[in-house]
mmCIF file as Biopython writes it, N, C-alpha, C and O atoms, coordinates in Angstrom:
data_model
#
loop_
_atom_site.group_PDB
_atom_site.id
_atom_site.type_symbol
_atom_site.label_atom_id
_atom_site.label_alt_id
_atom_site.label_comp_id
_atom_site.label_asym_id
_atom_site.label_entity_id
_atom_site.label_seq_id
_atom_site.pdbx_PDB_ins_code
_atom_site.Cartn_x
_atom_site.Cartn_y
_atom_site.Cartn_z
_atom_site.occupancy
_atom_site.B_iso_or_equiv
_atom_site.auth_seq_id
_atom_site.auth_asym_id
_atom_site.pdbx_PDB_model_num
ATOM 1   N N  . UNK A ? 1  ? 0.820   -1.188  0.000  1.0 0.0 1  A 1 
ATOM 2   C CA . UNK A ? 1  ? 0.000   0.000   0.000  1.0 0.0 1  A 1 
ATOM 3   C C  . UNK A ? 1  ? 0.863   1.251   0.000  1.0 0.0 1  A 1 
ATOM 4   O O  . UNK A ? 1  ? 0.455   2.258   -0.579 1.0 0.0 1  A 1 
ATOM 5   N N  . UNK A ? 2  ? 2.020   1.235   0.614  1.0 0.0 2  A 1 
ATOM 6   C CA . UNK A ? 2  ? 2.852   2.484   0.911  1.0 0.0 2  A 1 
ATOM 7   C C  . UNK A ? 2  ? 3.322   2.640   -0.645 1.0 0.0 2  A 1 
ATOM 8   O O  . UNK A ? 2  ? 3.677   3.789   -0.907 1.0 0.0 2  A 1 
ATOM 9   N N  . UNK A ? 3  ? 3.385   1.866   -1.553 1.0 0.0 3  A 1 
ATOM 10  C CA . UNK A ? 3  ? 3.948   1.752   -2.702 1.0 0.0 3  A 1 
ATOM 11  C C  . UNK A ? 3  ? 3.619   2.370   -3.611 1.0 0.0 3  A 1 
ATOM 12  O O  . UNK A ? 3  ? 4.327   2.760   -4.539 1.0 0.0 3  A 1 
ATOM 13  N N  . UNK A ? 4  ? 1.853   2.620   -3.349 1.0 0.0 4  A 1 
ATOM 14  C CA . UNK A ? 4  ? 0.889   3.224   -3.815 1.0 0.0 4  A 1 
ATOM 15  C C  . UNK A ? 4  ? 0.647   4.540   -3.734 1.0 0.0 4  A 1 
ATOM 16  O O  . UNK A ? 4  ? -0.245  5.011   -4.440 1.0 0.0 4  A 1 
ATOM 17  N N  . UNK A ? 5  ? 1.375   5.347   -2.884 1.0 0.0 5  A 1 
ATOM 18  C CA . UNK A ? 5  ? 1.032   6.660   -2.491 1.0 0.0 5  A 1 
ATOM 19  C C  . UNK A ? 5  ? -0.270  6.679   -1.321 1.0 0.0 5  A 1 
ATOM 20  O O  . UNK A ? 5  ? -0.664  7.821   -1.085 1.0 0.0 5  A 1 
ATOM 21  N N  . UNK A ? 6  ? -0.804  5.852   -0.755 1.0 0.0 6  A 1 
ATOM 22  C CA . UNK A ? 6  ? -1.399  5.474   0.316  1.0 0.0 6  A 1 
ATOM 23  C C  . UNK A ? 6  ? -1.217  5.652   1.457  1.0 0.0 6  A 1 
ATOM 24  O O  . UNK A ? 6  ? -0.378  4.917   1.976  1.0 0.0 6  A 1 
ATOM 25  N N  . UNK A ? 7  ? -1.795  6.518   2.193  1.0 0.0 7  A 1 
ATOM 26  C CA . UNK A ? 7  ? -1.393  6.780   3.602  1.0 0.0 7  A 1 
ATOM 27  C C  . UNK A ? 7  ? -2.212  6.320   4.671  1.0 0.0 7  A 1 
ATOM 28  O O  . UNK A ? 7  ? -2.115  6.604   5.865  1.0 0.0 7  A 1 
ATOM 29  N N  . UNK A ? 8  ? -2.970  5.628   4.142  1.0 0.0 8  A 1 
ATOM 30  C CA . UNK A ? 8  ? -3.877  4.387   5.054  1.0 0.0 8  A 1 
ATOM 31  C C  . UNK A ? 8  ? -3.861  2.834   4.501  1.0 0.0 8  A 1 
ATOM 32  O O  . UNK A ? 8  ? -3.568  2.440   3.372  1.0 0.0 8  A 1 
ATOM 33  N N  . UNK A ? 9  ? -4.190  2.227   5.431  1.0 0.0 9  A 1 
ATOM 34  C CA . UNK A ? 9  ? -4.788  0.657   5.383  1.0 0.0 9  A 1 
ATOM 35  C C  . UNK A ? 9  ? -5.539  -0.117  5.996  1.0 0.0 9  A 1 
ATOM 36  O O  . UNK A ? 9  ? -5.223  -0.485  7.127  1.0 0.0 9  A 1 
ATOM 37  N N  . UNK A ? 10 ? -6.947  -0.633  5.276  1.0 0.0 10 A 1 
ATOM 38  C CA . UNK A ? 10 ? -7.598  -1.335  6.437  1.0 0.0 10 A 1 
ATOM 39  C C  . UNK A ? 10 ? -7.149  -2.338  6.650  1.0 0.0 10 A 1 
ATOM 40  O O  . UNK A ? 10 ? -6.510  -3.086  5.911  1.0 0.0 10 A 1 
ATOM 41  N N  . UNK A ? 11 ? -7.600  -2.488  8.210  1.0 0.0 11 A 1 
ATOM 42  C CA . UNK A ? 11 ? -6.810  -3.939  9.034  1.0 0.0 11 A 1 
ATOM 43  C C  . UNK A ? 11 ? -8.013  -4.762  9.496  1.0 0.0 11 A 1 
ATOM 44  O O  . UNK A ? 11 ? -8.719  -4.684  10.501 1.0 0.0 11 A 1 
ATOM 45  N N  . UNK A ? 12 ? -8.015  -5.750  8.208  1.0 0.0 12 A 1 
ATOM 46  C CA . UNK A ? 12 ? -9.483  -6.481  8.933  1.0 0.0 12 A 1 
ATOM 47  C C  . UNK A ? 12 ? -8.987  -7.466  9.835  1.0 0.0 12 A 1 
ATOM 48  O O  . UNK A ? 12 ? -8.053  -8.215  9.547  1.0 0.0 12 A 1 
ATOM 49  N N  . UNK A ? 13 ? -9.788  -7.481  11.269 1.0 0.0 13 A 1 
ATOM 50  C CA . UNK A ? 13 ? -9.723  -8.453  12.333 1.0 0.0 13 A 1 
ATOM 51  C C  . UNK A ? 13 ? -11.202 -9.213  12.311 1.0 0.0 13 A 1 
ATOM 52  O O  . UNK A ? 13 ? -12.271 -9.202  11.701 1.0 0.0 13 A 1 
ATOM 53  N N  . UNK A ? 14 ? -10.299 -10.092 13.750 1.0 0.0 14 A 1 
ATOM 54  C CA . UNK A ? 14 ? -11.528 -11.231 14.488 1.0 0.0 14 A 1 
ATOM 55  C C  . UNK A ? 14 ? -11.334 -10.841 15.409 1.0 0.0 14 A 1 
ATOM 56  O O  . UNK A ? 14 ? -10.262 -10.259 15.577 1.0 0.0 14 A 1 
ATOM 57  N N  . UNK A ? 15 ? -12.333 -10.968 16.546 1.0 0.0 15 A 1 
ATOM 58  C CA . UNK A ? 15 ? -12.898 -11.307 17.594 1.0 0.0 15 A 1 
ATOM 59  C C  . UNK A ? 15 ? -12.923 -12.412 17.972 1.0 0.0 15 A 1 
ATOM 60  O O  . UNK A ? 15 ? -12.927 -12.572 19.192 1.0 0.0 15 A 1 
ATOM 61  N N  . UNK A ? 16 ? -12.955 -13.749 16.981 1.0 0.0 16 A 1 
ATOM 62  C CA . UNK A ? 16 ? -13.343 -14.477 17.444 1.0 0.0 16 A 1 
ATOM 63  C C  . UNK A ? 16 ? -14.903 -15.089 17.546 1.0 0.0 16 A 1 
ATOM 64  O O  . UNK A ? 16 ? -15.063 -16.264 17.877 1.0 0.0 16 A 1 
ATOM 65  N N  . UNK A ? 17 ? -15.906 -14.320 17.276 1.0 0.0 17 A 1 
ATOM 66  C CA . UNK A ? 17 ? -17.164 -14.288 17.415 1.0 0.0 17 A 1 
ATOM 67  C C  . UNK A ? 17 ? -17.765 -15.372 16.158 1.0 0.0 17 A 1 
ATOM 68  O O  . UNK A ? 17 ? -18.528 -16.334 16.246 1.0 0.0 17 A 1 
ATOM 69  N N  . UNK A ? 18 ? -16.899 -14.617 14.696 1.0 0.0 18 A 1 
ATOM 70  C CA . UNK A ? 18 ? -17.159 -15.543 13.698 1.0 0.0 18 A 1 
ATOM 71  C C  . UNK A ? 18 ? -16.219 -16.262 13.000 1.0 0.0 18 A 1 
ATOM 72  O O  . UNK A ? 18 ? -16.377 -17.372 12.493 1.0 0.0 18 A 1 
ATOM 73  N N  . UNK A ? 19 ? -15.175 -15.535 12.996 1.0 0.0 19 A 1 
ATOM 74  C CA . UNK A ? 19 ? -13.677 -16.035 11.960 1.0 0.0 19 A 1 
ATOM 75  C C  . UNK A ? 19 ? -12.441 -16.672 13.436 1.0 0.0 19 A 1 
ATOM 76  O O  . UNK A ? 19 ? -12.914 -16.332 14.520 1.0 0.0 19 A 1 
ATOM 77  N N  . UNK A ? 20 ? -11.614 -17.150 13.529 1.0 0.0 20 A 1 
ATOM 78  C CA . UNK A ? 20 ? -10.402 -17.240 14.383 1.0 0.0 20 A 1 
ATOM 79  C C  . UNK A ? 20 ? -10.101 -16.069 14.631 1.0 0.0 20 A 1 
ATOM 80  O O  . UNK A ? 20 ? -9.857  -15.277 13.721 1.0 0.0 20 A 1 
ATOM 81  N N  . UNK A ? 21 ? -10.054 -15.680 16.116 1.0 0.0 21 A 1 
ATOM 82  C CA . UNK A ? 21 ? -9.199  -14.609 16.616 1.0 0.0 21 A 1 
ATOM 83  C C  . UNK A ? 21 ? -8.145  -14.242 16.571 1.0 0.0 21 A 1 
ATOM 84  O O  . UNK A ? 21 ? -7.323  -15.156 16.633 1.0 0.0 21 A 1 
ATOM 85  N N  . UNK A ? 22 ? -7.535  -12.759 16.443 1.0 0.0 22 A 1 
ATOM 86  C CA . UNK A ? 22 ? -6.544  -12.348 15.891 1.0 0.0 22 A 1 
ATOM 87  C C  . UNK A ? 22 ? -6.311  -11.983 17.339 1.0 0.0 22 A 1 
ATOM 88  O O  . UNK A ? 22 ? -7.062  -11.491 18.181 1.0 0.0 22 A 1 
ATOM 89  N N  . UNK A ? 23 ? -4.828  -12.439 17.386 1.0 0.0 23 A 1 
ATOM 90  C CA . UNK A ? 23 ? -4.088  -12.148 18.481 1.0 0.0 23 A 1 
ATOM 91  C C  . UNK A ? 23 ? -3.435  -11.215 18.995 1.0 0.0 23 A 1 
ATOM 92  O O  . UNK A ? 23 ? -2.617  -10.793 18.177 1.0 0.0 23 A 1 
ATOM 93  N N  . UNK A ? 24 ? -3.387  -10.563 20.172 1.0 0.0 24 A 1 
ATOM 94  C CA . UNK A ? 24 ? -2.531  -9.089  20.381 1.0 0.0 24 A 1 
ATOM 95  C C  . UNK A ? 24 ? -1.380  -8.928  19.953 1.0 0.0 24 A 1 
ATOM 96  O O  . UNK A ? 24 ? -1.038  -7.806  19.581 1.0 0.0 24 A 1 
ATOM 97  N N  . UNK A ? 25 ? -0.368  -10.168 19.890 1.0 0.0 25 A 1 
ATOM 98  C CA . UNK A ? 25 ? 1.171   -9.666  19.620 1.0 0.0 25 A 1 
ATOM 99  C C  . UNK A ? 25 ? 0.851   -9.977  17.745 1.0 0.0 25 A 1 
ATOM 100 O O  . UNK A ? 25 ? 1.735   -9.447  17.073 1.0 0.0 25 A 1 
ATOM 101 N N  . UNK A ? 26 ? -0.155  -10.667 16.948 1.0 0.0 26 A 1 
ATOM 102 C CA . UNK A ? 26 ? 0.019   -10.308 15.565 1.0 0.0 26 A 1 
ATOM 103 C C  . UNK A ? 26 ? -0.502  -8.958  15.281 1.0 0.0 26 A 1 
ATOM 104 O O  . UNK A ? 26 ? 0.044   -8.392  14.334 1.0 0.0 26 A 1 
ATOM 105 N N  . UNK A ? 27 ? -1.481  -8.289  15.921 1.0 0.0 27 A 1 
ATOM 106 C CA . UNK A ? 27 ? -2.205  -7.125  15.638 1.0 0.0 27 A 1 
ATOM 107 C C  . UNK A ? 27 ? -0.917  -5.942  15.760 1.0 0.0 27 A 1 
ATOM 108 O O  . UNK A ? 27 ? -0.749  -5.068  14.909 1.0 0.0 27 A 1 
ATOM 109 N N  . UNK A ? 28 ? 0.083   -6.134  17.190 1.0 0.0 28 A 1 
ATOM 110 C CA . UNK A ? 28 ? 1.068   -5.270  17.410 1.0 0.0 28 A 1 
ATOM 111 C C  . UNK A ? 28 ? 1.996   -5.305  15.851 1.0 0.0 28 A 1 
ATOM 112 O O  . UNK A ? 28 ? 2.298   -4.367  15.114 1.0 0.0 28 A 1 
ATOM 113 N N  . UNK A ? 29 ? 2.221   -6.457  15.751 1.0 0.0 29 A 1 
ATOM 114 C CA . UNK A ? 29 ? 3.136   -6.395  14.434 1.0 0.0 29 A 1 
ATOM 115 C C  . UNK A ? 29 ? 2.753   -6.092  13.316 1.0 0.0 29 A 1 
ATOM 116 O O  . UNK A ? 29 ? 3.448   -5.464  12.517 1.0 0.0 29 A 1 
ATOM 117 N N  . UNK A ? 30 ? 0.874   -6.744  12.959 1.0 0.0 30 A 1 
ATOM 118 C CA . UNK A ? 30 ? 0.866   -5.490  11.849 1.0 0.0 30 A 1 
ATOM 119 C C  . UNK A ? 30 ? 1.092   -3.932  11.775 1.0 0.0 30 A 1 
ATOM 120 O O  . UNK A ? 30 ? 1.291   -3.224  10.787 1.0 0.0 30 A 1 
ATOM 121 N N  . UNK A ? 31 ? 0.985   -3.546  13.356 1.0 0.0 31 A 1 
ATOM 122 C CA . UNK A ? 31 ? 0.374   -2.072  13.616 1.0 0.0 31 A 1 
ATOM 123 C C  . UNK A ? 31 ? 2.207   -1.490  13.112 1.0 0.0 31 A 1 
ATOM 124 O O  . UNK A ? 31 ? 2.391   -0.820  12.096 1.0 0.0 31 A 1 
ATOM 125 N N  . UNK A ? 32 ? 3.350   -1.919  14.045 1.0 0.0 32 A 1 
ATOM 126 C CA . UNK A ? 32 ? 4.414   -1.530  13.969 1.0 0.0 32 A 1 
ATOM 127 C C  . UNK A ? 32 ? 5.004   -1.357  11.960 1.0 0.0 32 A 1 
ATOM 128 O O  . UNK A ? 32 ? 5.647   -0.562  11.274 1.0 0.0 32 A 1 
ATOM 129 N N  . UNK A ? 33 ? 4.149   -2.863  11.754 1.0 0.0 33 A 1 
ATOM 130 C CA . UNK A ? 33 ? 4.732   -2.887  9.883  1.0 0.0 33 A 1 
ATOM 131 C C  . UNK A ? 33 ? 4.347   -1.564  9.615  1.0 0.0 33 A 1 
ATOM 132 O O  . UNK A ? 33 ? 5.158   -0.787  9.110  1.0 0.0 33 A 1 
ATOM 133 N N  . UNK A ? 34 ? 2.902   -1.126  9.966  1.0 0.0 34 A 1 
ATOM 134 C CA . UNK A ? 34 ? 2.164   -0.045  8.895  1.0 0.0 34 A 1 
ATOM 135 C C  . UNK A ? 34 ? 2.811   1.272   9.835  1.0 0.0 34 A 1 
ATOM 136 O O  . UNK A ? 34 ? 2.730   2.370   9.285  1.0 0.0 34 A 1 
ATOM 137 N N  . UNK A ? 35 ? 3.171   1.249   10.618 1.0 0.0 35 A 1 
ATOM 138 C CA . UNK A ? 35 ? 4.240   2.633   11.350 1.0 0.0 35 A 1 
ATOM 139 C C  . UNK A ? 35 ? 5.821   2.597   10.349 1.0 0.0 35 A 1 
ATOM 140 O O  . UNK A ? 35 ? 6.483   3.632   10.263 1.0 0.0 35 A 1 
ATOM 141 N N  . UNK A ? 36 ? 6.111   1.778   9.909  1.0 0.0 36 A 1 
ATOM 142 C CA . UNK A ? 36 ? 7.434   1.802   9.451  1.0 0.0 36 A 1 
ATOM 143 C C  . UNK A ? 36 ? 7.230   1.842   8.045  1.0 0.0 36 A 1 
ATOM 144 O O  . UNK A ? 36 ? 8.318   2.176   7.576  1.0 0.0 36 A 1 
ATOM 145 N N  . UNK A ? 37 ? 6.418   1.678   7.131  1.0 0.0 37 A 1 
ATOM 146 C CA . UNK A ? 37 ? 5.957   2.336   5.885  1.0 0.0 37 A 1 
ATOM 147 C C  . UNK A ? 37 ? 4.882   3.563   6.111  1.0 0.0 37 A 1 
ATOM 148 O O  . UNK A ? 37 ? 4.016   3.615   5.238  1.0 0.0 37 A 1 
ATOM 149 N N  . UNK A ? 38 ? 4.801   4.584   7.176  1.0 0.0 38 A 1 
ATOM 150 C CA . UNK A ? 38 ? 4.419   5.638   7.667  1.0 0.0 38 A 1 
ATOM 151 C C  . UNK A ? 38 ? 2.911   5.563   7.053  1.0 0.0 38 A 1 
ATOM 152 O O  . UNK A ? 38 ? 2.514   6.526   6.398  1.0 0.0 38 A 1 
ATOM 153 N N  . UNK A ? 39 ? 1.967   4.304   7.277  1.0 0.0 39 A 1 
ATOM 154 C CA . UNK A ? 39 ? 0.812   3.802   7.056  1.0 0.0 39 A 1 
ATOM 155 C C  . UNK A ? 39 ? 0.044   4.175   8.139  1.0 0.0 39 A 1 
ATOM 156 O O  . UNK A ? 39 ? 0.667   4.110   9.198  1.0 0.0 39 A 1 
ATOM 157 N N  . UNK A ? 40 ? -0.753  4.431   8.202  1.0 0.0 40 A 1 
ATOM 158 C CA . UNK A ? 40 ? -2.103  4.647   8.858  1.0 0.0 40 A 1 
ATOM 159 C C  . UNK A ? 40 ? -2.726  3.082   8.946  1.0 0.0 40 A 1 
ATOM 160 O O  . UNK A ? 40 ? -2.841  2.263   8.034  1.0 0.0 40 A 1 
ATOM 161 N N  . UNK A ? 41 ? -3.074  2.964   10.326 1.0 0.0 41 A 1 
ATOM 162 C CA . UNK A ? 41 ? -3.458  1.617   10.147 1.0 0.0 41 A 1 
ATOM 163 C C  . UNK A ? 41 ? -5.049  1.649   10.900 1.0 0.0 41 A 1 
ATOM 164 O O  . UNK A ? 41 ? -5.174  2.049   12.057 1.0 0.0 41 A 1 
ATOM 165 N N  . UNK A ? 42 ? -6.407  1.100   9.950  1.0 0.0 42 A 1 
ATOM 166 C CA . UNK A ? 42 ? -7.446  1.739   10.609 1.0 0.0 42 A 1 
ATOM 167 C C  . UNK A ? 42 ? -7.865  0.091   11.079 1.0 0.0 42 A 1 
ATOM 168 O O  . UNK A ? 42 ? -7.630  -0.765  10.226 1.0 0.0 42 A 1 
ATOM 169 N N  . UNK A ? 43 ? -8.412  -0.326  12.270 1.0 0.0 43 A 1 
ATOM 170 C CA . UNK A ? 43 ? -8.457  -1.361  12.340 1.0 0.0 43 A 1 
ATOM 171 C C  . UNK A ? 43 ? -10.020 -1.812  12.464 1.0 0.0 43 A 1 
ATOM 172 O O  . UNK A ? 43 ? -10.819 -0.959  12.853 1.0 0.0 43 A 1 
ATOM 173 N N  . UNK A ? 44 ? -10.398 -2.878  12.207 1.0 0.0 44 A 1 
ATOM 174 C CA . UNK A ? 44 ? -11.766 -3.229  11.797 1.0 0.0 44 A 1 
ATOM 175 C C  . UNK A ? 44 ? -12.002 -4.691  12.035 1.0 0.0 44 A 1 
ATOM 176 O O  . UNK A ? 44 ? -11.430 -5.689  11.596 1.0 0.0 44 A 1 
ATOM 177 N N  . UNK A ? 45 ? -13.011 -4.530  12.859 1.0 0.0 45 A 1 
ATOM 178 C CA . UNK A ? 45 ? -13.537 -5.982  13.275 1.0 0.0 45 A 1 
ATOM 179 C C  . UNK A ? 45 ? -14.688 -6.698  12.391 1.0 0.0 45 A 1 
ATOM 180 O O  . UNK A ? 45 ? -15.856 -6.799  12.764 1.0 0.0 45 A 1 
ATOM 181 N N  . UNK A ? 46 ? -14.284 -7.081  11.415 1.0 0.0 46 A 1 
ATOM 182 C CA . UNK A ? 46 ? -14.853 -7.652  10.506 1.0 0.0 46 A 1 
ATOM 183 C C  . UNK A ? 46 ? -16.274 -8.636  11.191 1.0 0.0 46 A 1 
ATOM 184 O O  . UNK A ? 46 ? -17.424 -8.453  10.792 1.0 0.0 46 A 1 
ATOM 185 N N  . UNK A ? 47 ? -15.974 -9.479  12.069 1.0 0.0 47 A 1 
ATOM 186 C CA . UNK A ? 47 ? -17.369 -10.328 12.818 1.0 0.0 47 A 1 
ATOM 187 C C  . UNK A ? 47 ? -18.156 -9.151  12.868 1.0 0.0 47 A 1 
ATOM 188 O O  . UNK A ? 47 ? -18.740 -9.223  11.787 1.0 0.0 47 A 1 
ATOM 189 N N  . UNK A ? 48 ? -18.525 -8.186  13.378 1.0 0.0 48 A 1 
ATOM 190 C CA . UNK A ? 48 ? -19.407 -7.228  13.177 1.0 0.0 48 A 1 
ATOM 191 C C  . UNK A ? 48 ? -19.931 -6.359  12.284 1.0 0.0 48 A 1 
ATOM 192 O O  . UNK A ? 48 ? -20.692 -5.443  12.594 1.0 0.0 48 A 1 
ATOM 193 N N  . UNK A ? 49 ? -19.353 -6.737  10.583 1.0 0.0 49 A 1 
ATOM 194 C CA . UNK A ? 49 ? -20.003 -5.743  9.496  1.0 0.0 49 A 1 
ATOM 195 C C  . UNK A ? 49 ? -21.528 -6.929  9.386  1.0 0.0 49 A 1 
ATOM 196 O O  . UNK A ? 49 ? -21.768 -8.125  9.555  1.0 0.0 49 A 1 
ATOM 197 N N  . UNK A ? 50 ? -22.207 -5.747  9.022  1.0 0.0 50 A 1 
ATOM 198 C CA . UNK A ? 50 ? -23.267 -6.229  8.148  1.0 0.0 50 A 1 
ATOM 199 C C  . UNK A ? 50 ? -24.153 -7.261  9.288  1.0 0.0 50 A 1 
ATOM 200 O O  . UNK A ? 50 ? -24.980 -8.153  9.096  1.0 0.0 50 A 1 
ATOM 201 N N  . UNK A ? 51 ? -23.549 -6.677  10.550 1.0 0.0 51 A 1 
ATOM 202 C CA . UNK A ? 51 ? -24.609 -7.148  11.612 1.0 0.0 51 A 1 
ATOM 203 C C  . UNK A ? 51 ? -25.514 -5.947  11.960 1.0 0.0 51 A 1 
ATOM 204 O O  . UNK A ? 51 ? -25.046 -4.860  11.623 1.0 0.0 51 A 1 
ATOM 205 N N  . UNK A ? 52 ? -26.854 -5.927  12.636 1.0 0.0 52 A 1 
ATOM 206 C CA . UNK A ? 52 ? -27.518 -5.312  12.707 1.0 0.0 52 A 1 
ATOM 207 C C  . UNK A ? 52 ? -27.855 -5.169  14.567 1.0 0.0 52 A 1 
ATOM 208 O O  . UNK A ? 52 ? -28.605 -4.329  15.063 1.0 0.0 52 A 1 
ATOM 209 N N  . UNK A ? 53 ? -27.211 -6.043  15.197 1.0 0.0 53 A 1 
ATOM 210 C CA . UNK A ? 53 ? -27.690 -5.826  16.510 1.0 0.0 53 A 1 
ATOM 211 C C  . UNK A ? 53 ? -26.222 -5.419  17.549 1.0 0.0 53 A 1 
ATOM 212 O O  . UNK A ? 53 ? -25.002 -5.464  17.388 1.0 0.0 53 A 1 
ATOM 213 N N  . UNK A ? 54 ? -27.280 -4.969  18.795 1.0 0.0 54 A 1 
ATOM 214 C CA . UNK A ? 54 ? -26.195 -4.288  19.566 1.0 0.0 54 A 1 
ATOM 215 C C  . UNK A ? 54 ? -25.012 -4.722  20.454 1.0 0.0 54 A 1 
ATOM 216 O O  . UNK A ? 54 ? -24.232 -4.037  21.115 1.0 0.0 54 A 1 
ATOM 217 N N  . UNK A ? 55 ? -25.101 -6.028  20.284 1.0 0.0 55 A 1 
ATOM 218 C CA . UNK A ? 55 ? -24.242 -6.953  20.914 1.0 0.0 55 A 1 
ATOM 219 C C  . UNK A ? 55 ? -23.440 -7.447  20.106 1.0 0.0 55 A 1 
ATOM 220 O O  . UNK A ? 55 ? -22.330 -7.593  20.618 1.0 0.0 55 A 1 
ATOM 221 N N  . UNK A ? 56 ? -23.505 -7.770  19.073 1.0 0.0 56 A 1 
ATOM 222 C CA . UNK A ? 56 ? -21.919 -7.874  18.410 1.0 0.0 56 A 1 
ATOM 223 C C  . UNK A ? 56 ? -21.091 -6.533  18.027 1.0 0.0 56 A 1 
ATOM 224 O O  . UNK A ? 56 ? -19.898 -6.564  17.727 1.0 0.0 56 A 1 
ATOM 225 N N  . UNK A ? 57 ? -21.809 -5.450  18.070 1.0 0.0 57 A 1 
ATOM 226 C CA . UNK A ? 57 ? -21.452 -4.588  18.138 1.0 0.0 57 A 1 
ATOM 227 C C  . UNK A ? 57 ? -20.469 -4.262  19.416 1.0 0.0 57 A 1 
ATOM 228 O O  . UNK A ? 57 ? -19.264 -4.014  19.402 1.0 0.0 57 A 1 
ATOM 229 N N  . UNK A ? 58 ? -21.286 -4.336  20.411 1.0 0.0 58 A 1 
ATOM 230 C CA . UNK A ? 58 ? -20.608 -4.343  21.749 1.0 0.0 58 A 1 
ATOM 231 C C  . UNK A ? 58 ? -19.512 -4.994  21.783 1.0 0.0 58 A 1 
ATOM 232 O O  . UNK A ? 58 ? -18.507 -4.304  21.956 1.0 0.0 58 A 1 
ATOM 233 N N  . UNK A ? 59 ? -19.306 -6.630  21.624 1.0 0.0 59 A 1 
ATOM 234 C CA . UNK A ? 59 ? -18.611 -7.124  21.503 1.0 0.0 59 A 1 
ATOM 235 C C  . UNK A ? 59 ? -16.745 -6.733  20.536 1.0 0.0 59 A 1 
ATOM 236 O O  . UNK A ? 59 ? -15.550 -6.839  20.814 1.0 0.0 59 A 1 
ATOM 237 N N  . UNK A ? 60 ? -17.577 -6.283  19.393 1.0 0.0 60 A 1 
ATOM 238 C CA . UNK A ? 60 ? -16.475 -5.660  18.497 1.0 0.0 60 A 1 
ATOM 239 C C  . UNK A ? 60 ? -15.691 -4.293  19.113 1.0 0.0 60 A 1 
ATOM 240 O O  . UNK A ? 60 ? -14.481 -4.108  18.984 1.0 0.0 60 A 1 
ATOM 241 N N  . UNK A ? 61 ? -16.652 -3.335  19.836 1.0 0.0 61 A 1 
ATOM 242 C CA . UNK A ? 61 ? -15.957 -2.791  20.759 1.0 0.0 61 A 1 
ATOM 243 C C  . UNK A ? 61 ? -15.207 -2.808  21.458 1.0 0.0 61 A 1 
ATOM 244 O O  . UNK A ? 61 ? -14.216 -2.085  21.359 1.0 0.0 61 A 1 
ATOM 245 N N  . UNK A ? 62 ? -15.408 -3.688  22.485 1.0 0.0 62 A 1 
ATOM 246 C CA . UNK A ? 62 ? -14.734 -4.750  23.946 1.0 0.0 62 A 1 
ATOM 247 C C  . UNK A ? 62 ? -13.483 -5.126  23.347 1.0 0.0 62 A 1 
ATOM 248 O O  . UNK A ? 62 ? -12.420 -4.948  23.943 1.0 0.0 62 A 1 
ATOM 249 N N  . UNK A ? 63 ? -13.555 -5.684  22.091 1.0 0.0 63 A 1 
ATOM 250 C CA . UNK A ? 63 ? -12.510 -6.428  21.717 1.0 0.0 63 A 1 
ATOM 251 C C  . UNK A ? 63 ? -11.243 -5.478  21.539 1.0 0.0 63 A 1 
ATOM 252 O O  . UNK A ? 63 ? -10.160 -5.951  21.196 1.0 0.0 63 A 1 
#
């Protein structure tokens, strides 16, 4: 993405809720990759798109 002239990237995650959970020390290392190609890293809990209620919501929060 940095390659691109891009100064963001989405970071789709899990929770766990629907897909395998993404773990704190892989989330740290994507976060550090997208700091060292001076990336913006927006992060996104994917188990919660295109849900409609307030508890996976919550959940995606929490997480």
């Amino acid at each position: 993405m940095a390659n691109t002239g891009s100064n963001s990237v989405r970071i789709v995650l899990s929770n766990g809720q629907q897909w395998n959970k993404d773990d704190l020390n892989s989330i740290k290392s994507i976060i550090n990759k997208c700091r060292e190609k001076k990336l913006i890293a927006i992060l996104e809990v994917h188990d919660a798109t295109v849900k409609y209620d307030l508890e996976s919501l919550q959940k995606a929060a929490d997480y």
